[in-house]
Structure formats: C-alpha cells, structure tokens
C-alpha positions as CSV (number, residue, x, y, z in Angstrom):
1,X,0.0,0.0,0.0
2,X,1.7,3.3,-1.3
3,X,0.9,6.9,-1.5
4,X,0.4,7.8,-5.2
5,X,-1.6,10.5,-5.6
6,X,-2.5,13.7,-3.6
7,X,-5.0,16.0,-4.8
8,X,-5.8,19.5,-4.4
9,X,-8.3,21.6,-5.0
10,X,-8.2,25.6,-6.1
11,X,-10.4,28.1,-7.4
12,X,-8.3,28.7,-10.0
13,X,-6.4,26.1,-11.9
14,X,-4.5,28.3,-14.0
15,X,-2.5,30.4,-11.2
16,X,-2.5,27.3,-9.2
17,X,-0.4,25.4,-12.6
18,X,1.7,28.3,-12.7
19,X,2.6,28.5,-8.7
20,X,3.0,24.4,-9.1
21,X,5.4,24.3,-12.0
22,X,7.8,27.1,-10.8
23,X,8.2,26.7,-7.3
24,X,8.1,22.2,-7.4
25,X,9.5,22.5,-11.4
26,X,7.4,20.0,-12.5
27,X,6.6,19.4,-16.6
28,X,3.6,19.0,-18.6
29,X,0.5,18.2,-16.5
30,X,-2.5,15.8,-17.7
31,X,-6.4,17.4,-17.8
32,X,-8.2,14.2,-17.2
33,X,-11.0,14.6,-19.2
34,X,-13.1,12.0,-16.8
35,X,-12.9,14.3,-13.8
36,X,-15.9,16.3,-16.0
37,X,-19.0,14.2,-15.1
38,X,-17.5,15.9,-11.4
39,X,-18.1,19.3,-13.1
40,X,-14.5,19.7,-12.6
41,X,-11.5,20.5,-14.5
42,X,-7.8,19.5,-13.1
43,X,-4.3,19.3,-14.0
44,X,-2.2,15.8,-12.7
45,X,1.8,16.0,-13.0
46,X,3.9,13.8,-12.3
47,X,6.2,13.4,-9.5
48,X,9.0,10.9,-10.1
49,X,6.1,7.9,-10.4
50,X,3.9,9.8,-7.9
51,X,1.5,12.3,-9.0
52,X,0.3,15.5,-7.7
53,X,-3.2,17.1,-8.7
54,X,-5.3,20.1,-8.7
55,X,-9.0,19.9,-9.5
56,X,-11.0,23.2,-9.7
57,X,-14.4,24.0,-10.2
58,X,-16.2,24.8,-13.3
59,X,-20.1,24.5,-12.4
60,X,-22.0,25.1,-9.5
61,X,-22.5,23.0,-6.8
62,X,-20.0,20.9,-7.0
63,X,-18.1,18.7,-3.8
64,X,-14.9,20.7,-4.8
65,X,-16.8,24.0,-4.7
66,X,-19.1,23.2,-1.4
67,X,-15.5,22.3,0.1
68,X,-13.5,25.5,-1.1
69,X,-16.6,27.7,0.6
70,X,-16.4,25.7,3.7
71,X,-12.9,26.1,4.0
72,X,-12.5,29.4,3.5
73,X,-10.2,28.7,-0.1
74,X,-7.7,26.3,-1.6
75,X,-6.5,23.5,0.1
76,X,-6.3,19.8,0.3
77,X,-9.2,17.6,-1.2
78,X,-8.5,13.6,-1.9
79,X,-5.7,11.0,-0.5
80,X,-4.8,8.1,-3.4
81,X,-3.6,4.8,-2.3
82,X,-2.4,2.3,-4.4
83,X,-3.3,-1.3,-2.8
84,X,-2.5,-4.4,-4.5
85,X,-5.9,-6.2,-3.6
86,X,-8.9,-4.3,-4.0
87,X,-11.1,-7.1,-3.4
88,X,-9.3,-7.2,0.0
89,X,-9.4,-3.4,0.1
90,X,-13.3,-3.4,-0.1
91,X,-14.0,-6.0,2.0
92,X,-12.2,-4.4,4.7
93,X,-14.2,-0.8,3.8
94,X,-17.9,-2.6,4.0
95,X,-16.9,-4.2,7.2
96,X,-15.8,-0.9,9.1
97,X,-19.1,0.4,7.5
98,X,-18.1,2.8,4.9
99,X,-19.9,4.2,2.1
100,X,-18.2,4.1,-1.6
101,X,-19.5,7.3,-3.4
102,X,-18.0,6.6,-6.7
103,X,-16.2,3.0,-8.1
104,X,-15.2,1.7,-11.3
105,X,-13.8,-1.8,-12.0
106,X,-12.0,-1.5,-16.1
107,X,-9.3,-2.6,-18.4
108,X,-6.6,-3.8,-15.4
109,X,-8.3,-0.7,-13.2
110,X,-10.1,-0.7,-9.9
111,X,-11.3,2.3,-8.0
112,X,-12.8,3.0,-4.8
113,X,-13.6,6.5,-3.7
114,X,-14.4,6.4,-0.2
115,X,-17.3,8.8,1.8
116,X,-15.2,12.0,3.1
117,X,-17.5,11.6,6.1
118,X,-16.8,8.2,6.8
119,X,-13.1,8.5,7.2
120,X,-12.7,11.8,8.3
121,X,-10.2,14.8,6.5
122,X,-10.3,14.0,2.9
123,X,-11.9,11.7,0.0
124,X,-9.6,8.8,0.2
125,X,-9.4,6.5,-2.8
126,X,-8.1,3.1,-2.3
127,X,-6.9,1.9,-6.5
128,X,-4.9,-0.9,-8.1
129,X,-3.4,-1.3,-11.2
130,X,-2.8,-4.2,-13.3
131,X,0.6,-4.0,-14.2
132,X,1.3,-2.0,-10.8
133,X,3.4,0.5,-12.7
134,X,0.8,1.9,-14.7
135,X,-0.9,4.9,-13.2
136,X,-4.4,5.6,-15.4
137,X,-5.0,9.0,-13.8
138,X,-1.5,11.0,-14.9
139,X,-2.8,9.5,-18.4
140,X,-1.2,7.5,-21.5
141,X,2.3,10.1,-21.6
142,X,3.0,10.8,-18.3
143,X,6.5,9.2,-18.1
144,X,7.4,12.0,-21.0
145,X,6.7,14.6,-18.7
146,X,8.7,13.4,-15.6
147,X,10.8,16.4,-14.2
148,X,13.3,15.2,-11.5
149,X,15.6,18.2,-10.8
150,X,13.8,19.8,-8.1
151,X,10.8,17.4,-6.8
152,X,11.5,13.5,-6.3
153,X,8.6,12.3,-5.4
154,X,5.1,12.6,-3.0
155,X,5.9,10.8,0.1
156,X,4.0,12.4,2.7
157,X,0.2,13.4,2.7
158,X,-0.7,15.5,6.5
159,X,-4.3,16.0,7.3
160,X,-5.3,17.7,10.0
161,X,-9.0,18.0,11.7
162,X,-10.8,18.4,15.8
163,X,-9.8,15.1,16.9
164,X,-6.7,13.5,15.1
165,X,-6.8,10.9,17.6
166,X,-10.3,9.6,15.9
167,X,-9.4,10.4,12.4
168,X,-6.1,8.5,12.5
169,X,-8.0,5.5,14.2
170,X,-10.4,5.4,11.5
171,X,-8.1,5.7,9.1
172,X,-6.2,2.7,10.7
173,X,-9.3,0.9,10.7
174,X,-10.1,1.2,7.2
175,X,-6.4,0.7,5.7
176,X,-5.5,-2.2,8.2
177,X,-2.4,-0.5,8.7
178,X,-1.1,0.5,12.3
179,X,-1.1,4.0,13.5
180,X,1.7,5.2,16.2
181,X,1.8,8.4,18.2
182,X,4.0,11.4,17.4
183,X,5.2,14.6,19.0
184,X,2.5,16.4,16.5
185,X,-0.5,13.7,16.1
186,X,-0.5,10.0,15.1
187,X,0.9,8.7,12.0
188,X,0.4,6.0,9.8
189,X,3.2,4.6,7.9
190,X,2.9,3.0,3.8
191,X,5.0,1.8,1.7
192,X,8.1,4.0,0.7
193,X,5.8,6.9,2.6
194,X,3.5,8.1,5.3
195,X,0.3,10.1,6.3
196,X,0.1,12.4,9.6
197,X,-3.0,13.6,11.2
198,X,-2.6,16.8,13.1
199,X,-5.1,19.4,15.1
200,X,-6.7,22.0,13.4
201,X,-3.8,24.7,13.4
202,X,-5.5,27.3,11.2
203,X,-9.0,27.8,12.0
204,X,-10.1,26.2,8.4
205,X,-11.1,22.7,10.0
C-alpha cells in the first residue's frame, strides 16, 4: 500500500499550474477529461512515479466548490492509495461500514472512492493497477513529462481536523495499517511513505 496521488483543490487552476510548476518544477500536467462528469477541470503532473493534482471548479454546486466555501479557499481535497488487492481493500471498507461514493472496475483498473465523512479529513481512494506501474489518472504520456531536478517524489500526505486521535484510528481501521503516536498527532506509515493527522492549526477545520 503506497501513497500515489494527492489532490488539491483551487479556485483557480490556472494560477495554481503556474505557482506548481515554478516553485516544485514539475513538466507538462495531464487534464483528465473524466474528472468532467464531477463538473471539474484538473491538471495531474507527475512526481518521479507519484502524482500530484489540482481539480478546480467549473459549475455550480459541485463537492470541490461546497468544500472551497467551507474552508475558506484552496486546500487539500483527496488521499490516493495504491493497494495491491482491491477485493481485499473493499471487503475491509464494508466491514468498518463505509460508504463508496464513486467505483469503477476497467481494463486492469479498480477504484474506490471512499465517503469523506466516513473516514474523516479528505476523499480517500483506495486503487490498483494491473501492471502495478501503470498509473491511469497521470494519463497515457506521463513518463514523458517526468521532471526530477527539483521534486523526487510525493511521500508524505498531512491532514489535519478536531480530533486527530479519531481520524487517524479510523483511518487505521479502514487501511488495516497501524497507526503510532508522534510529537505532533498519530501517523500511519505506507510503503516507501507516510500520512500524519494533526489538530486543526489554522481555523479552516
């Protein structure tokens, strides 16, 4: 179970491309065009073989856009595990009682998006891919546009909330992965990387 994705989310794409690719000096980004039955638009670039996004709004009433007004602006928005089991994976979700809001089982790809208020902090997606190389979301050229000289990789995702004592139980819970205290929170280690849940530091929840 690694960490292979982290998305954002911004009101606007465009300056957040631009602030993205000169301070991280990352290449080309992919717009997934199957982020639009979302009413979204979004630009995924690739980190090393991780991958870093930004979705942003482009209709009303959208999760991204509820979430952005909560908040009080841009932020963080959806964890992306890759598992190598998703049958595993989504037996272990329905028995902790957790809803799926969006899947899709295709050509060597299987996708779970989990409830945001069943885990706590962010939409967590638990994926595999068949070969486990592959990565469907950075799309069919995203080896071309690896960029190495500034940014290596994603290796970390913090999320922080009230309670991180709760959040990073349930997050335990529902990756079957052990959680250990820290000096800041709780932390849950993956493969090759790690996740950190945090108090509330900002006033933004």
């Amino acid at each position: 179970m690694r960490l292979r994705q982290i998305a954002l989310v911004g009101h606007d794409l465009a300056a957040a491309r631009a602030d993205i690719e000169a301070v991280l000096g990352l290449g080309q980004p992919y717009a997934d065009p199957g982020v639009g039955k979302f009413g979204l638009s979004n630009a995924v670039w690739p980190v090393g073989d991780t991958f870093l996004e930004v979705v942003s709004p482009k209709q009303a009433g959208t999760t991204a856009g509820r979430l952005l007004d909560k908040r009080g602006g841009d932020g963080g928005y959806m964890v992306i595990l890759q598992v190598d089991d998703s049958a595993a994976a989504r037996e272990r979700v329905a028995a902790e009682r957790v809803r799926i809001i969006e899947r899709a089982d295709f050509d060597g790809v299987s996708m779970s998006h989990l409830h945001p208020k069943d885990v706590g902090g962010a939409i967590l997606s638990l994926d595999q891919m068949t070969p486990p190389e592959r990565w469907e979301w950075g799309g069919p050229d995203w080896r071309r546009n690896v960029r190495t000289e500034v940014s290596a990789a994603v290796v970390g995702g913090e999320l922080q909330g009230p309670d991180p004592d709760a959040m990073s139980a349930r997050w335990s819970a529902v990756l079957g992965r052990p959680r250990e205290k820290t000096a800041a929170g709780w932390r849950i280690g993956l493969d090759g990387g790690e996740l950190r849940f945090v108090a509330d530091a900002d006033g933004r929840g």
